[in-house]
C-alpha positions as CSV (number, residue, x, y, z in Angstrom):
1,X,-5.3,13.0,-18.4
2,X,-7.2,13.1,-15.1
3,X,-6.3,11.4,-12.0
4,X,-9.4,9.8,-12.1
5,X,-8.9,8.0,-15.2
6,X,-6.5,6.0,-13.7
7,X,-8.1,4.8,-10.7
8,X,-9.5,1.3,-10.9
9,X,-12.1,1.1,-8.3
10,X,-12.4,-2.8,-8.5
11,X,-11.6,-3.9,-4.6
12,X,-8.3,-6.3,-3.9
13,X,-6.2,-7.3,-0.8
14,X,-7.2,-9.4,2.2
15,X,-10.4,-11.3,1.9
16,X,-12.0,-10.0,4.9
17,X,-11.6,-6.2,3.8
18,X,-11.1,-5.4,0.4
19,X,-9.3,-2.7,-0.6
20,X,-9.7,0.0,-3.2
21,X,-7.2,-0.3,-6.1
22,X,-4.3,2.6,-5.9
23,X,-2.2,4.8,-8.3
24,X,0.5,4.0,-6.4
25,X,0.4,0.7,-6.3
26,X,2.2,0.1,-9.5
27,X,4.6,2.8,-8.5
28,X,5.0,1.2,-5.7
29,X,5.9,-2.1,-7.1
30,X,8.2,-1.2,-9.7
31,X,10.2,0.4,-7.4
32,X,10.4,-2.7,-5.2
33,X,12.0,-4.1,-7.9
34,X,14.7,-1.4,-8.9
35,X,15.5,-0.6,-4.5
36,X,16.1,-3.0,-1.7
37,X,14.1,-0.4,0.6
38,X,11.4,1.6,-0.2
39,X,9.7,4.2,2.3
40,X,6.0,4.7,2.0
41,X,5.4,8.1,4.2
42,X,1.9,10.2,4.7
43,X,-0.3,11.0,7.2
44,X,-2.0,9.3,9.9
45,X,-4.6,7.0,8.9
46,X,-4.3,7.5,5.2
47,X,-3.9,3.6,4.4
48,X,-0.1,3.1,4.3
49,X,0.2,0.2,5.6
50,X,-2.8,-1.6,4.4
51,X,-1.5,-0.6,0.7
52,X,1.9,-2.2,1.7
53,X,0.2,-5.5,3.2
54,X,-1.4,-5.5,0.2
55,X,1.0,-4.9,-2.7
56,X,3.3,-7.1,-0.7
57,X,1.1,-9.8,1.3
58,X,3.9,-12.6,1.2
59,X,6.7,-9.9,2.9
60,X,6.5,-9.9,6.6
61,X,5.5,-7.0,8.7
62,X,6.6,-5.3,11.6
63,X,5.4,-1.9,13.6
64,X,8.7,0.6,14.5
65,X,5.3,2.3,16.5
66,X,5.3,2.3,20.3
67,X,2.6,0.4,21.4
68,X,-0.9,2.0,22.8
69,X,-0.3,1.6,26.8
């Protein structure tokens, strides 16, 4: 099996930008359900957090980043 046949290109998450479906995304759930934390970790600008507002639009959100002075 392919990567590729996995991926589900329809678009989801906030109206004014939708998102591309991920793999992870029902990784990321299911283990939401089995862990009271889960850490989501990559490199900049990858789309971390857009997957986590997305997966999880009801949870609130808060930047540990320092602010851009």
């Amino acid at each position: 099996m392919l990567i590729g046949d996995l991926i589900d290109n329809r678009p989801i998450g906030r109206k004014a930008r939708p998102m591309v479906r991920r793999v992870l995304e029902t990784r990321l759930r299911a283990l939401a359900r089995k862990f009271p934390v889960v850490t989501v970790t990559g490199p900049r600008q990858s789309g971390k957090t857009t997957l986590c507002l997305a997966v999880f639009p009801d949870k609130s959100y808060a930047s540990l980043e320092a602010p851009d002075v």
